[in-house]
NUZA-941549 format. One record per residue (C-alpha): x, y, z; residue number from 1. Coordinates in steps of 0.001 Angstrom, whole numbers, plus 524288, in hexadecimal, padded with zeros to 5 digits. Example, Ala and Ser with C-alpha at 12.3 -4.5 7.8 and 13.67 -1.06 7.14 Angstrom:
{east = 8300C; north = 7EE6C; up = 81E78; resi = 1}
{east = 83566; north = 7FBDC; up = 81BE4; resi = 2}
// end
This chain:
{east = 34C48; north = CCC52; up = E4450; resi = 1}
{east = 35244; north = CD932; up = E467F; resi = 2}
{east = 35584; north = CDA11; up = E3640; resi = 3}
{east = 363ED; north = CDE76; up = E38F8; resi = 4}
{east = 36D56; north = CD566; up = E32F8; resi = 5}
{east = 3794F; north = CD1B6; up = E3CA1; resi = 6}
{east = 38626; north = CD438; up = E38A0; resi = 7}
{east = 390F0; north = CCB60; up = E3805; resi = 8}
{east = 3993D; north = CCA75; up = E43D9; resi = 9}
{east = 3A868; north = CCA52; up = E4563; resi = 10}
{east = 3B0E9; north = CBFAD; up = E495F; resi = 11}
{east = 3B36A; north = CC429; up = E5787; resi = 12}
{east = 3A541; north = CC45B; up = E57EF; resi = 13}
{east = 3A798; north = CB5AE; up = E5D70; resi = 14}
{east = 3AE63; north = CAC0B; up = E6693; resi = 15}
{east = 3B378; north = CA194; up = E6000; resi = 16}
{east = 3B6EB; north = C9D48; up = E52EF; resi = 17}
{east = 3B63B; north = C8EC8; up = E4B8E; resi = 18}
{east = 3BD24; north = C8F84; up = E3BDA; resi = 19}
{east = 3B262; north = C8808; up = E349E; resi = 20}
{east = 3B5B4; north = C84DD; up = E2585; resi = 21}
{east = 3AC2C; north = C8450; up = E1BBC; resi = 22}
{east = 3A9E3; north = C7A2B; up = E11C6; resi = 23}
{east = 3A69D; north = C79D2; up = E0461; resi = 24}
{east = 39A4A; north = C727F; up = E076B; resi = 25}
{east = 3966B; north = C8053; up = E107A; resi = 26}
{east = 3954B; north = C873D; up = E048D; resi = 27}
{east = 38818; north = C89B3; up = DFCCC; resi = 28}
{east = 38305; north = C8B93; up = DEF4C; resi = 29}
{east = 38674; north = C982F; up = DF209; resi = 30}
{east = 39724; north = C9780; up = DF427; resi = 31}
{east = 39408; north = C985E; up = E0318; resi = 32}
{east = 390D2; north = C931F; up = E0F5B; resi = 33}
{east = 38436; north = C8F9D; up = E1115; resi = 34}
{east = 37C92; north = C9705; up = E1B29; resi = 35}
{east = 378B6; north = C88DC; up = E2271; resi = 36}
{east = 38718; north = C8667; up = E23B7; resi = 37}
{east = 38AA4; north = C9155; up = E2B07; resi = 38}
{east = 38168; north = C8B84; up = E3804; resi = 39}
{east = 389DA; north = C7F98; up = E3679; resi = 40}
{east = 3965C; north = C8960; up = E398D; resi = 41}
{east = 38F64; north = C8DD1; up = E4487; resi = 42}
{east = 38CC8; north = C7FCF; up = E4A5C; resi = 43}
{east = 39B31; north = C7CF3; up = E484D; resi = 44}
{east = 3A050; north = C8900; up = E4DDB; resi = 45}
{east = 397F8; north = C8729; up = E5C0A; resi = 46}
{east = 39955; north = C7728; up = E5B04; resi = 47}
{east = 3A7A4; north = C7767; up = E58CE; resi = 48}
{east = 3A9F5; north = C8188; up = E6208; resi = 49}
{east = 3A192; north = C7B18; up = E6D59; resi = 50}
{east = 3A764; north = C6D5A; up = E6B67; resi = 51}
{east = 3B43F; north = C73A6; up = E6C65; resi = 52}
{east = 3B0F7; north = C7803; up = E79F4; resi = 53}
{east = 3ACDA; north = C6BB8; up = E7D70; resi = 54}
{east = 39D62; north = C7109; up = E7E91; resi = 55}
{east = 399A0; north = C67BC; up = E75A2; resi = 56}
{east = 39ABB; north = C59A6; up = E7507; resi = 57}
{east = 3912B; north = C57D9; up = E6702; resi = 58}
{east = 38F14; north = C49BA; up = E69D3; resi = 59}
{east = 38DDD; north = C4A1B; up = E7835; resi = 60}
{east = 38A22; north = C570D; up = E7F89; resi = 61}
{east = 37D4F; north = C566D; up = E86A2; resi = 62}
{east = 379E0; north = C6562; up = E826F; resi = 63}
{east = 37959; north = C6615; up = E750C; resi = 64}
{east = 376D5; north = C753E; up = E6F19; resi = 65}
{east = 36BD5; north = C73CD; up = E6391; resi = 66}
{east = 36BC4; north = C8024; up = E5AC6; resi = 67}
{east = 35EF0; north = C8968; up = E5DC9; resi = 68}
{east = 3602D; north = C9251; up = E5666; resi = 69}
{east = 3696D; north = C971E; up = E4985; resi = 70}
{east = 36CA4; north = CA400; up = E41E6; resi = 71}
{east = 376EF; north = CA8BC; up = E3885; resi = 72}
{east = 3791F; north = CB59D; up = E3154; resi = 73}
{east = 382FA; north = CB44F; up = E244D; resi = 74}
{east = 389C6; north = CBFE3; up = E1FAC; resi = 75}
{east = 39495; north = CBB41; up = E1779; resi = 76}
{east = 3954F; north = CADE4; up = E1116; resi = 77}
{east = 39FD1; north = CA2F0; up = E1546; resi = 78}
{east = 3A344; north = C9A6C; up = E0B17; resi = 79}
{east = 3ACB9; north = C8E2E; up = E084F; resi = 80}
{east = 3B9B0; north = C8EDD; up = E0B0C; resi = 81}
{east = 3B724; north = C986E; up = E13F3; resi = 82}
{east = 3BBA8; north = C96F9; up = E20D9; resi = 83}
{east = 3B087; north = C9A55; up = E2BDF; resi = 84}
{east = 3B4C0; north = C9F02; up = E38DC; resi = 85}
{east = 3A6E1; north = C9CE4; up = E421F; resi = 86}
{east = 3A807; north = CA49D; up = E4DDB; resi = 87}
{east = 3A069; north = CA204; up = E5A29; resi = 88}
{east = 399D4; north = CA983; up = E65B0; resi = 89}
{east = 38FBD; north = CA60A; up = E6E01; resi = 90}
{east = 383C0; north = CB0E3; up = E704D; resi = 91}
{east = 37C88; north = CAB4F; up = E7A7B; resi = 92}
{east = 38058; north = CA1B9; up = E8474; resi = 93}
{east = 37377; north = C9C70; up = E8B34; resi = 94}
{east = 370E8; north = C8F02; up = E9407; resi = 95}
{east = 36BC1; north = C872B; up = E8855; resi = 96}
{east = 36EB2; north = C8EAE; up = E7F45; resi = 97}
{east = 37949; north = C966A; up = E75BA; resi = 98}
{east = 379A4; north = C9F04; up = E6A6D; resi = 99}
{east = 384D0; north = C9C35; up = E63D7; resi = 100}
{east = 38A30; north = CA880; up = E5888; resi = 101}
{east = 391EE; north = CA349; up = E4DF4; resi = 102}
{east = 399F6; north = CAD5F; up = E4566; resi = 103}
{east = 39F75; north = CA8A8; up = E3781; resi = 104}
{east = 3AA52; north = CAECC; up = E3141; resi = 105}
{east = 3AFCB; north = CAB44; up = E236D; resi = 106}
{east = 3BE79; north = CAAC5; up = E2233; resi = 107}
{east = 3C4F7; north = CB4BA; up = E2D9C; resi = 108}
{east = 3B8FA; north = CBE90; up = E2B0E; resi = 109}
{east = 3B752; north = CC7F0; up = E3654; resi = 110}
{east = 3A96D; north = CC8C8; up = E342F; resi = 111}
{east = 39EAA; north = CBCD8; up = E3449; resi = 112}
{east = 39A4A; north = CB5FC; up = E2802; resi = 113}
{east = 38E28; north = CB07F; up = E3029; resi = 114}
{east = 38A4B; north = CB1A3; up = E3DB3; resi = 115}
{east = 3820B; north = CAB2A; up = E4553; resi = 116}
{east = 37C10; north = CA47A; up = E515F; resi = 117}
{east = 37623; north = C9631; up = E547A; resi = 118}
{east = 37047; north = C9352; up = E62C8; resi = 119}
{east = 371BB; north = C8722; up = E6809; resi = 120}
{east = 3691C; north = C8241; up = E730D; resi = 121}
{east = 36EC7; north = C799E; up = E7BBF; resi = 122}
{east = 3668C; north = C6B9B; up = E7FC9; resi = 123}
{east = 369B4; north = C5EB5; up = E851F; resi = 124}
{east = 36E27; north = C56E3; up = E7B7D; resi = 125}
{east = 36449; north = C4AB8; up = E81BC; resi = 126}
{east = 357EF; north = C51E7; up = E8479; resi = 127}
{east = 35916; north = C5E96; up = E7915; resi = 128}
{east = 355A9; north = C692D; up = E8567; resi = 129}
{east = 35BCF; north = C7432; up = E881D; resi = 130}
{east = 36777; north = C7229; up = E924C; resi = 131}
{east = 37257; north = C7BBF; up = E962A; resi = 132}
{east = 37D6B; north = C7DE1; up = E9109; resi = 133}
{east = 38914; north = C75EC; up = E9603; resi = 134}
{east = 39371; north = C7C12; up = E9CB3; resi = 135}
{east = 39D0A; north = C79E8; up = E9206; resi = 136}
{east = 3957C; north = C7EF8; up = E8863; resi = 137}
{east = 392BE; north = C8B6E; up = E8F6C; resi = 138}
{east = 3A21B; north = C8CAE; up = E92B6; resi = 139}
{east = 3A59F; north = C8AE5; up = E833F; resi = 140}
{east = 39A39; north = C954C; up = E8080; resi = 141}
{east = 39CF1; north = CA044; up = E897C; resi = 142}
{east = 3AA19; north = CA3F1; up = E832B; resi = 143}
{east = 3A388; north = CA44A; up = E74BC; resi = 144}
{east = 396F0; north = CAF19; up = E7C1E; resi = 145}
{east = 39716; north = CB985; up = E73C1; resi = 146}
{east = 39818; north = CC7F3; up = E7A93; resi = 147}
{east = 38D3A; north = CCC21; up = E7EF2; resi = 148}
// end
């Protein structure tokens, strides 16, 4: 680990945006969102967003992505009633593989509240190997590919 902290991102940082509201229930001890919450937002932002492109069928699609690997920074907290805006890029767009960068931004903030990434490795949903990535999948991804 490099020790350098990473700084929160702007919106047009990302592809694609998905209004998520919060719920009392999100909220901790603490008056905010708890930091396990905020990996649900991701999930929601890249499920909804996939099944909306009709690259994901959750009951029937024979590739099914299984998360790898997870990581979020927090800078500011969200908190109930706030409105969260998730926005969504994808980093790296491999043949079993993606690395999918979520951005989180509270109310119409410019800059992120959390950022982070999840990787999801694609397998056949019978067997649990590795297969490629269907065609539809890969056309719904390769508009969100971040810059490189």
């Amino acid at each position: 680990m490099s020790g350098e902290r990473p700084q929160p991102e702007r919106r047009d940082a990302y592809r694609h945006f998905q209004d998520i509201t919060t719920r009392w229930m999100d909220n901790d001890a603490y008056g905010h969102v708890n930091n396990v919450v905020y990996y649900s937002y991701f999930d929601t932002v890249v499920n909804a967003y996939l099944i909306a492109q009709g690259a994901l069928d959750i009951a029937n699609s024979p590739v099914i992505g299984l998360v790898a690997e997870t990581h979020c920074n927090y800078f500011s907290p969200l908190s109930f009633p706030d409105p969260v805006r998730a926005g969504l890029r994808v980093g790296h767009l491999g043949t079993s593989s993606v690395r999918y960068e979520i951005g989180l931004f509270r109310n119409e903030a410019d800059i992120a509240s959390a950022q982070g990434h999840f990787v999801h490795v694609y397998v056949d949903r019978a067997t649990g190997k590795p297969a490629p990535l269907p065609a539809a999948l890969t056309k719904a991804l390769k508009s969100l590919l971040a810059p490189s």
